[in-house]
C-alpha positions as CSV (number, residue, x, y, z in Angstrom):
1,X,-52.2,11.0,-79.8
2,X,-53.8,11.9,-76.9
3,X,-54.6,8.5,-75.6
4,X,-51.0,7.5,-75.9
5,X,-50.2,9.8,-73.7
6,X,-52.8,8.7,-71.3
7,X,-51.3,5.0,-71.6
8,X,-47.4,6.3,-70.9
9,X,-48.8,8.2,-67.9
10,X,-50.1,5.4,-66.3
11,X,-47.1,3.6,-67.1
12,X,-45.5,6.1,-65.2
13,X,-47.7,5.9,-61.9
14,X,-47.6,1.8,-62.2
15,X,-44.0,2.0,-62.1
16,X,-43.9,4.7,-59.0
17,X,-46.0,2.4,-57.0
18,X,-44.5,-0.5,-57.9
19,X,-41.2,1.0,-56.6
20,X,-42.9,2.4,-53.5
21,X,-44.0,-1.3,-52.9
22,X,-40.5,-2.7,-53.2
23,X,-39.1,-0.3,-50.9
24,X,-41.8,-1.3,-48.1
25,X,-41.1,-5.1,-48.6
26,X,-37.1,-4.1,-48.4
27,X,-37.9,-2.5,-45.4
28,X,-39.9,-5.2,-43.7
29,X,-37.2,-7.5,-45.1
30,X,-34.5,-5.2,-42.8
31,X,-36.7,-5.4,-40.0
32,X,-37.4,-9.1,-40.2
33,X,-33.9,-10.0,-40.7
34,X,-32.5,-7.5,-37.4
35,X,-35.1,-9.3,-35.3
36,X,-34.2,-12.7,-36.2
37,X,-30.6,-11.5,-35.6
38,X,-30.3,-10.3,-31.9
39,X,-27.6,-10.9,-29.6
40,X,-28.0,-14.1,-28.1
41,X,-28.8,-13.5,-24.3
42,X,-27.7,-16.9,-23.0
43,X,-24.5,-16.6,-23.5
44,X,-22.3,-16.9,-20.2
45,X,-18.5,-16.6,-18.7
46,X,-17.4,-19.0,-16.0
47,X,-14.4,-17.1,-14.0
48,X,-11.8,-19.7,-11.6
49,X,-8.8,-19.1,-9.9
50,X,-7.4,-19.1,-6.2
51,X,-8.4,-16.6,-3.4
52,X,-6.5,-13.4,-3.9
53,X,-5.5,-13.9,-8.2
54,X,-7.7,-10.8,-8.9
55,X,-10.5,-12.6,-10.1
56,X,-12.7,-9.5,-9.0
57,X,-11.0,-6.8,-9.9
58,X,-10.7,-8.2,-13.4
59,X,-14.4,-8.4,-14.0
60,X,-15.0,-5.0,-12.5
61,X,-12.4,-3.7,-15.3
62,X,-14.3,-5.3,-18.2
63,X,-17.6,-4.0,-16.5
64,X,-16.3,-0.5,-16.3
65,X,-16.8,-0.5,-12.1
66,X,-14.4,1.5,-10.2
67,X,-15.6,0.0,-6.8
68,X,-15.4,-3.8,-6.9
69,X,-17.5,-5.8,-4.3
70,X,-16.3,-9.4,-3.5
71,X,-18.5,-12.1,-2.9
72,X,-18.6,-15.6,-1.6
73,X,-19.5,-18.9,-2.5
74,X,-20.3,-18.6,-6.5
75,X,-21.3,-15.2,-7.4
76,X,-23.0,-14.3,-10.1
77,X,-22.7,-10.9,-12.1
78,X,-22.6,-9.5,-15.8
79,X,-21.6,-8.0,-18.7
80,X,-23.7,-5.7,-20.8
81,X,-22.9,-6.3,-24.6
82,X,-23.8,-3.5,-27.0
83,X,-23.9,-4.2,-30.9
84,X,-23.2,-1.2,-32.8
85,X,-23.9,-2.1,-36.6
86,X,-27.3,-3.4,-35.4
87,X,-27.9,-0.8,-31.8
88,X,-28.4,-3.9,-30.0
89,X,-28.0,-4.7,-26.0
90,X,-27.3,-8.3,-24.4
91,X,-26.4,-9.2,-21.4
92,X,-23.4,-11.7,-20.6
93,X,-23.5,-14.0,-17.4
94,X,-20.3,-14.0,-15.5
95,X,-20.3,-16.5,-12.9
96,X,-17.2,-16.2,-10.3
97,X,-16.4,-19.3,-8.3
98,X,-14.7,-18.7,-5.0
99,X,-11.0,-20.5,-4.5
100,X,-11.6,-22.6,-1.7
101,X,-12.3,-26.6,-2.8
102,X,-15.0,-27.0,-1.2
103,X,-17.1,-24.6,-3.4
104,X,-16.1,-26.7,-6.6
105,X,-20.0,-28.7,-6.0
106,X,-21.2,-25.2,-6.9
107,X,-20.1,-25.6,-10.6
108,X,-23.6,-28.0,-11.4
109,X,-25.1,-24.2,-10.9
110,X,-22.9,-22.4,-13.5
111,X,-22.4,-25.2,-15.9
112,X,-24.8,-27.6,-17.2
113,X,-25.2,-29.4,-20.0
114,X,-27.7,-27.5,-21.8
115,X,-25.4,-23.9,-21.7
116,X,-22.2,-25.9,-21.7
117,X,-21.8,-24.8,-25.8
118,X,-23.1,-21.3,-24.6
119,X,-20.2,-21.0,-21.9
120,X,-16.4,-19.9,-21.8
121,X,-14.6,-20.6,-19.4
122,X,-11.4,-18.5,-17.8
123,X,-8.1,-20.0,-15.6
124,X,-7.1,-17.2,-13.8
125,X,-3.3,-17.4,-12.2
126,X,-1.9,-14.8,-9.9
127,X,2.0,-13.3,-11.5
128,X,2.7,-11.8,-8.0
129,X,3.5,-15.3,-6.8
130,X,4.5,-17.2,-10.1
131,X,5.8,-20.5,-8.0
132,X,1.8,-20.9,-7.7
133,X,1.2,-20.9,-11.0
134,X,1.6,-24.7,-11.8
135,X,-0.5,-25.7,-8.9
136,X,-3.5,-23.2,-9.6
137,X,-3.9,-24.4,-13.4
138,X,-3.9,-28.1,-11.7
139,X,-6.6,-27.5,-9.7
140,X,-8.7,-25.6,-12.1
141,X,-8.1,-27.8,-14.8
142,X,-8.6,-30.9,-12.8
143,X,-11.7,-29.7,-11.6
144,X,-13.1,-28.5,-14.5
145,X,-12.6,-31.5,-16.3
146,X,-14.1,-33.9,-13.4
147,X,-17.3,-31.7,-13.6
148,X,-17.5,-31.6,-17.3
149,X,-17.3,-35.7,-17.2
150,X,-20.3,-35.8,-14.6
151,X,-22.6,-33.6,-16.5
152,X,-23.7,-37.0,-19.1
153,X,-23.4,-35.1,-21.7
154,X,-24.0,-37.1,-25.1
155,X,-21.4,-38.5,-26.7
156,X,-22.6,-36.9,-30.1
157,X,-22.8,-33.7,-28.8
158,X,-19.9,-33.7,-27.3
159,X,-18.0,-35.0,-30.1
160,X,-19.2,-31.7,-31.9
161,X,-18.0,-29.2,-29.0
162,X,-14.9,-30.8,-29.8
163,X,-14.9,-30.8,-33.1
164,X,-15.2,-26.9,-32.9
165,X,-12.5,-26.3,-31.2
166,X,-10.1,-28.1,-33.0
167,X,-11.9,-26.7,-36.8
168,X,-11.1,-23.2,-34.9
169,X,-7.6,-24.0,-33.5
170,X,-7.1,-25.3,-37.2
171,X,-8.7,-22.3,-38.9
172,X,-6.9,-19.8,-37.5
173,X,-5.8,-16.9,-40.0
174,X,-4.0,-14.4,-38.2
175,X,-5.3,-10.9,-38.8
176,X,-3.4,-8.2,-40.6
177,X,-2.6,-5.7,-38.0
178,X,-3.3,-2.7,-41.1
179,X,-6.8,-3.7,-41.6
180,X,-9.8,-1.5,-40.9
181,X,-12.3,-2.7,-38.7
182,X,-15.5,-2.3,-40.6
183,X,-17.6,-2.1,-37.5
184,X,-19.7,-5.3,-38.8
185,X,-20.0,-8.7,-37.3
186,X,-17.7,-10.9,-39.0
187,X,-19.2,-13.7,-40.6
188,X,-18.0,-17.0,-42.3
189,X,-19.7,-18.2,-45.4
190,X,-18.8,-21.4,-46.4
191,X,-18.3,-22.1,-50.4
192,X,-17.2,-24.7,-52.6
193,X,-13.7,-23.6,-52.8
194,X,-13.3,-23.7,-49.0
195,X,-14.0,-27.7,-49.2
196,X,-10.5,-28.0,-50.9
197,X,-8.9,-26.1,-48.2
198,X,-6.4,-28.3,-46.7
199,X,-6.4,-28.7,-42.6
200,X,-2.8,-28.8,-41.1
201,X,-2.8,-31.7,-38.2
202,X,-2.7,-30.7,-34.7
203,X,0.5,-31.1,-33.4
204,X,1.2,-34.0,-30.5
205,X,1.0,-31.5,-27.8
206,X,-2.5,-29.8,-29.2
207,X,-5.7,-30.3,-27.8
208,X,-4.4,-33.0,-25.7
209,X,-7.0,-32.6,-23.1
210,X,-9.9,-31.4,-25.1
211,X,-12.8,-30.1,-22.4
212,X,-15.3,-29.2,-25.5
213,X,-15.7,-25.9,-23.7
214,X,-13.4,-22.1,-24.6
215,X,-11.0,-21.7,-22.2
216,X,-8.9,-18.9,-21.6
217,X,-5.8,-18.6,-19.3
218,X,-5.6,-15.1,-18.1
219,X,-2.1,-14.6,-15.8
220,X,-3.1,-11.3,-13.5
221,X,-1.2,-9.4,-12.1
222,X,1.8,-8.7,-14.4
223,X,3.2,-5.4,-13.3
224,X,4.7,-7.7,-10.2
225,X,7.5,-8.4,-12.4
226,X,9.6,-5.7,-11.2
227,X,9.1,-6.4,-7.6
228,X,9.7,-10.2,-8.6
229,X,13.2,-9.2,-9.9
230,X,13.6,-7.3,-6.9
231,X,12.8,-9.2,-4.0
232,X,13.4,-12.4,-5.3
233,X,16.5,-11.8,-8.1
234,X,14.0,-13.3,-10.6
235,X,16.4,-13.5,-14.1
236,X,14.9,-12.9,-17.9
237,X,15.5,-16.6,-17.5
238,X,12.9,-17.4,-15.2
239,X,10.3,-15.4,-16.7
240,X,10.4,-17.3,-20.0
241,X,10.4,-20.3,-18.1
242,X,7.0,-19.3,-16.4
243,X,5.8,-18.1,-20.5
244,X,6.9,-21.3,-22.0
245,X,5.7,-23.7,-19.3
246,X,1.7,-21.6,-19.2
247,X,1.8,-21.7,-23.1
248,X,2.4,-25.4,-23.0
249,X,-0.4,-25.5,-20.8
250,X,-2.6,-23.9,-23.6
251,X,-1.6,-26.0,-26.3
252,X,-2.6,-28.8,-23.9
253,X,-6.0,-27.9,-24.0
254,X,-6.7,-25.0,-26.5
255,X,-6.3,-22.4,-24.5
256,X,-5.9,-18.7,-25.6
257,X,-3.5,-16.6,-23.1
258,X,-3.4,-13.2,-21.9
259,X,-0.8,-11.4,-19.7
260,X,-3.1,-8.3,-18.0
261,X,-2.9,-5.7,-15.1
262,X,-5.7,-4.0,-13.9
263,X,-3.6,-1.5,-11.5
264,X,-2.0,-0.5,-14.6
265,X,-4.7,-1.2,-17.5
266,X,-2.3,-3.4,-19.6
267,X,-4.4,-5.9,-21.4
268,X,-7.8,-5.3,-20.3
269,X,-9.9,-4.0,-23.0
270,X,-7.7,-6.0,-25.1
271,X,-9.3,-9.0,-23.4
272,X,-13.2,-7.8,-23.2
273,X,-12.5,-7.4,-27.1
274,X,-11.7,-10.8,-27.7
275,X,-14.5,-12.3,-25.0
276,X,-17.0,-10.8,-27.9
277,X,-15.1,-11.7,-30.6
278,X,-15.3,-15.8,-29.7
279,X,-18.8,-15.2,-27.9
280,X,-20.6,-13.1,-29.9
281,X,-18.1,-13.2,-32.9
282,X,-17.1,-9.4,-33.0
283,X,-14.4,-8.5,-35.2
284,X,-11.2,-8.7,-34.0
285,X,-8.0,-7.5,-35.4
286,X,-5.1,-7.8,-33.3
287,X,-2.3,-9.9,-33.9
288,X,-0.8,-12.0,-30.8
289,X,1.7,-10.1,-28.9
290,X,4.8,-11.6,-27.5
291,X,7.5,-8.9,-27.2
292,X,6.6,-6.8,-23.8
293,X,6.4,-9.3,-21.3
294,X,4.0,-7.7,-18.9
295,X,1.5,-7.2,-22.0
296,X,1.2,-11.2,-23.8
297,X,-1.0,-12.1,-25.9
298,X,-1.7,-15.2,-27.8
299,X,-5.0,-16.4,-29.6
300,X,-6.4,-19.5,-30.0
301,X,-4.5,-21.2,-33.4
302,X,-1.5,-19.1,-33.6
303,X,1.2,-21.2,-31.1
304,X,3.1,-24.1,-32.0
305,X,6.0,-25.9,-29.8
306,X,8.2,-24.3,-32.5
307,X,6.9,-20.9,-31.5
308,X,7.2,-21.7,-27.9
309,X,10.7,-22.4,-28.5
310,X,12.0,-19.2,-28.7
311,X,11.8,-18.8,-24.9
312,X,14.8,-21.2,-24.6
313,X,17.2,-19.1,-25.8
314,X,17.4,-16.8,-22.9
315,X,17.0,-19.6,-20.3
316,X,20.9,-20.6,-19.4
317,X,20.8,-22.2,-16.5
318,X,17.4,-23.4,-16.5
319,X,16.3,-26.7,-18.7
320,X,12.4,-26.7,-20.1
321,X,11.9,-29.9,-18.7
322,X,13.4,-29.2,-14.9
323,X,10.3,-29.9,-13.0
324,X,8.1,-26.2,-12.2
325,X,8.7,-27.1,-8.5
326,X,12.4,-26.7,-8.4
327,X,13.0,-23.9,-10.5
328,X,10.5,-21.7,-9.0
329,X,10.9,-22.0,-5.4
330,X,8.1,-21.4,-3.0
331,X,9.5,-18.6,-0.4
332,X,9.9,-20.0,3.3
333,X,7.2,-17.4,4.7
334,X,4.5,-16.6,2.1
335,X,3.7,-13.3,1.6
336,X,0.2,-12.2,1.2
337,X,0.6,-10.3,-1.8
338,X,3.8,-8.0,-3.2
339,X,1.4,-5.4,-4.4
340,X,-0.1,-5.6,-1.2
341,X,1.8,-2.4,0.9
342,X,0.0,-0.4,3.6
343,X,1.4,2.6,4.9
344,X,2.5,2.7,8.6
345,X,1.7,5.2,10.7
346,X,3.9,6.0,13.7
347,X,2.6,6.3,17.0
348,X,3.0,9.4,19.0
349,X,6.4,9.3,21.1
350,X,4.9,10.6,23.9
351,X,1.5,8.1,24.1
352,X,4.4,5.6,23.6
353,X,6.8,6.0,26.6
354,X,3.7,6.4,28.6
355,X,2.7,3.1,27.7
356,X,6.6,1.9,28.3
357,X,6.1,3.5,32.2
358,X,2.8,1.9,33.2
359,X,4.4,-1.2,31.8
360,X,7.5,-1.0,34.3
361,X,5.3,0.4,37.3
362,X,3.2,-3.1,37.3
363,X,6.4,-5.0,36.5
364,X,7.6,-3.4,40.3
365,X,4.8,-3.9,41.7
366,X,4.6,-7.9,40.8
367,X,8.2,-7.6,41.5
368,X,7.3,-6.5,45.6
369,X,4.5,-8.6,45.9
370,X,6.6,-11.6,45.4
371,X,9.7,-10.1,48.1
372,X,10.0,-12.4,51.1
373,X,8.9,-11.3,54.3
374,X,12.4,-11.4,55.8
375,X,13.9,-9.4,53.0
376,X,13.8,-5.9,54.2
377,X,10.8,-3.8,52.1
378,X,11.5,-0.5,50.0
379,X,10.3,2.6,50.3
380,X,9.6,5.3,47.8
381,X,9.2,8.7,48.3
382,X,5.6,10.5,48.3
383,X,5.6,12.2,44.5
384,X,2.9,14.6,46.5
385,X,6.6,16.2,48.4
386,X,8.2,17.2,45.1
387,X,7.2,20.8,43.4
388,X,6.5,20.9,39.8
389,X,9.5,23.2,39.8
390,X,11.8,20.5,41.7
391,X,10.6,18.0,39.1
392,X,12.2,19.4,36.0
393,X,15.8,20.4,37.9
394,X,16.1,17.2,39.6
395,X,18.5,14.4,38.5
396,X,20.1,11.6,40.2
397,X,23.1,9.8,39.8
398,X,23.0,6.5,38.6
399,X,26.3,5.4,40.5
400,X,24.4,6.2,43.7
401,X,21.5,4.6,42.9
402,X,20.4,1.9,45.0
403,X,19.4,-1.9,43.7
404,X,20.8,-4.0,40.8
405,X,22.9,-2.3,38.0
406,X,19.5,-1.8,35.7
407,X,18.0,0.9,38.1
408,X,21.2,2.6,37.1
409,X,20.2,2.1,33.3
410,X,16.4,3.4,34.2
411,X,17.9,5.8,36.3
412,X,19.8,7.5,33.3
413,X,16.6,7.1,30.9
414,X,13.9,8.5,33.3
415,X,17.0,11.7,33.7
416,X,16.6,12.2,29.9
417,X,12.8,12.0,30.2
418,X,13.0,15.1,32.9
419,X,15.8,17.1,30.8
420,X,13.8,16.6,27.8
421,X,12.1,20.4,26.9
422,X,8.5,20.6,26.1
423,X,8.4,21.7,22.4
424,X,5.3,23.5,20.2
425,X,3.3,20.2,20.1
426,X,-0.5,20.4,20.3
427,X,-2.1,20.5,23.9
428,X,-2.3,16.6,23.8
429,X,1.3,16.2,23.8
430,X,2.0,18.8,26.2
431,X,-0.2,17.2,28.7
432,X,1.5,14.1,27.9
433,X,4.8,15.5,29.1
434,X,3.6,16.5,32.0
435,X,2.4,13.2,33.2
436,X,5.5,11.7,32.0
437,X,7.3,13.9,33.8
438,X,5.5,13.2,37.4
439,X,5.9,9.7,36.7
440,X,9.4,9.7,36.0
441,X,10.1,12.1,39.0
442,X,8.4,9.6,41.2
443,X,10.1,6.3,39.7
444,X,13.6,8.6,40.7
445,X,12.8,8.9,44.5
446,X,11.9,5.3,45.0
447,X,15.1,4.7,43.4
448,X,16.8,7.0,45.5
449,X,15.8,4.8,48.3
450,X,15.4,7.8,50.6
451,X,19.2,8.8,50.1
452,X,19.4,12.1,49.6
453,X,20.7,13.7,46.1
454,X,22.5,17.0,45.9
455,X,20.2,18.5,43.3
456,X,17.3,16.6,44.6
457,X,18.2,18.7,48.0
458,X,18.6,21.5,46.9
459,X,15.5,21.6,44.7
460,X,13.6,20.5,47.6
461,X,15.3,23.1,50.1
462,X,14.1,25.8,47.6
463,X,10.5,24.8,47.5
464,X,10.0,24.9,50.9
């Protein structure tokens, strides 16, 4: 029996090695796999919009930088991409093209056709002055497309991109709001059952002017919609109007759209979430959100002209199809910004009618040089002849003043200058009011004309 035994104990130790063995190769099979699967680092974001849509401070937000710096020209940045399943690191280009047309040549530098199917591209639109809105996706869109046509691309390859983006618009499930995230890349297999999935047609409106590249309209900006019903009397009416008309725009040319403020953090990791999730293909989870109109949201796939149609019900005096230009009138003097407010800080009153007197003493001066030598000249008195003490008891009456009826009026203010008591200002405003006062007292005898003044008499009389 004893060299059965022998035999089952070397079964035994086969079997653990064999096991030890299978756990190495699953091991090397892990590691094998997670290298082959790193986050692509080619991946990039192209950013356009005018000068002053908040093109800046929306990539600071989705970097996490509290101190935006704004450059010129096309600027180049990024985003750093961690995958948490696999405790990987990429890095996301983000190139930001400045608003003025002439830097639109700078777009061969950003996108090319080797990284075009590597690239997504975002329309940003400043909310703070919506009657812009129409022209700015124009421009972008125009551009964009002229630039894409020039980069001779091939026609297969571009029949692909193209072919993406309307299999994605198409695919489109929208995502149950209750589901966990499993903290795992989504992934797509394809099996046979999936070839007898039926493919809705794109409606007539839908990928109209297909680019072959992501785009995404971001509309910045959206906490000015108080100050736009304030200022302007902008109705519920003309707000929908703006929604309808931008989500037309997306249709147009398979466009996702969000609504985000980075002075008030509405939207913004929102949108970093679902840059990953069409980059990198991240899960994402959130439905479109359409009921707070400062916070939209709609994906890529989800909106339909039926959809869009529910804006019309609030817009009474405003058609769908009035022209953008007419219903959204450009303000006579454009304002640089509603958000924009500075605080004003008052000069000191003092510094101030300082300023005022050496103003009027050159005025008088200008005014004798240009006398005639026949007209008689006028004399002021010395200011050396009148006491500190005179100075702050002395008044003069602007019915005897001498000259036109305004020395009268000056009369009166520099009286209210000399009446006015020092109060417990700081030693810079005290000083002031003495120099005020020694001007004013001097401005009153050569108004005076050498006639003399019962107080100014008096005072005098006493100080001798």
């Amino acid at each position: 029996m004893a060299p059965v035994g022998q035999r089952i104990g070397n079964g035994e130790q086969n079997n653990g090695e064999e096991g030890q063995q299978n756990l190495w190769y699953s091991i090397l099979g892990e590691v094998s796999t997670h290298s082959s699967s790193k986050l692509p680092a080619n991946k990039s974001i192209l950013v356009l919009g005018d000068d002053e849509s908040g093109k800046t401070s929306m990539v600071a937000r989705l970097q996490g930088n509290e101190d935006p710096k704004k450059g010129s020209g096309l600027e180049y940045t990024y985003l750093d991409v961690r995958d948490e399943d696999r405790d990987d690191i990429a890095r996301c280009g983000v190139w930001l093209l400045d608003g003025d047309d002439d830097h639109s040549r700078l777009l061969q530098f950003a996108l090319t056709a080797d990284n075009i199917e590597d690239t997504l591209v975002i329309l940003v639109v400043d909310m703070s002055q919506p009657w812009n809105v129409k022209a700015s996706l124009d421009k972008w869109s125009r551009a964009l497309s002229v630039h894409i046509s020039r980069l001779n691309i091939a026609p297969q390859k571009m029949r692909d991109l193209e072919q993406k983006l309307i299999q994605q618009f198409q695919t489109y499930v929208e995502p149950d709001s209750t589901q966990e995230t499993s903290g795992k890349k989504s992934t797509t297999v394809v099996t046979p059952n999936e070839e007898e999935q039926v493919l809705l047609p794109l409606g007539e409106t839908t990928l109209t002017h297909n680019l072959g590249v992501p785009v995404i309209v971001v509309c910045t900006k959206s906490d000015a919609v108080s100050s736009l019903e304030k200022d302007f009397d902008y109705k519920i009416e003309h707000f929908d109007y703006i929604q309808q008309f931008i989500r037309k725009f997306c249709l147009n040319y398979g466009a996702a759209l969000f609504y985000i403020s980075v002075k008030e953090e509405k939207n913004c990791g929102l949108l970093k979430k679902y840059l990953l999730h069409r980059i990198y293909n991240f899960p994402f989870n959130t439905p479109p959100l359409v009921v707070e109109k400062e916070a939209l949201f709609i994906p890529l796939g989800w909106d339909t002209l039926k959809k869009i149609s529910i804006c019309y019900e609030n817009m009474m005096n405003i058609k769908p199809d009035d022209p953008f230009e007419d219903v959204l009138i450009k303000p006579p003097v454009s304002r640089k910004g509603i958000q924009d407010c500075r605080e004003t800080v008052a000069e000191d009153e003092q510094l101030f009618l300082m300023r005022q007197q050496n103003m009027l003493s050159k005025n008088i001066s200008q005014g004798k040089a240009a006398e005639s030598p026949q007209r008689p000249s006028k004399t002021s008195a010395s200011p050396a002849a009148v006491t500190p003490g005179s100075a702050s008891k002395a008044k003069i009456d602007p019915s005897k003043a001498g000259g036109t009826p305004n020395e009268g009026v000056l009369a009166n203010f520099f009286n209210s200058l000399l009446s006015k008591k020092t109060g417990t200002g700081s030693p810079q405003s005290k000083a002031g009011d003495k120099a005020v006062r020694s001007d004013a007292k001097a401005e009153l005898d050569r108004m005076t004309k050498g006639k003399p003044v019962p107080s100014q008499a008096s005072s005098t009389g006493s100080a001798s």
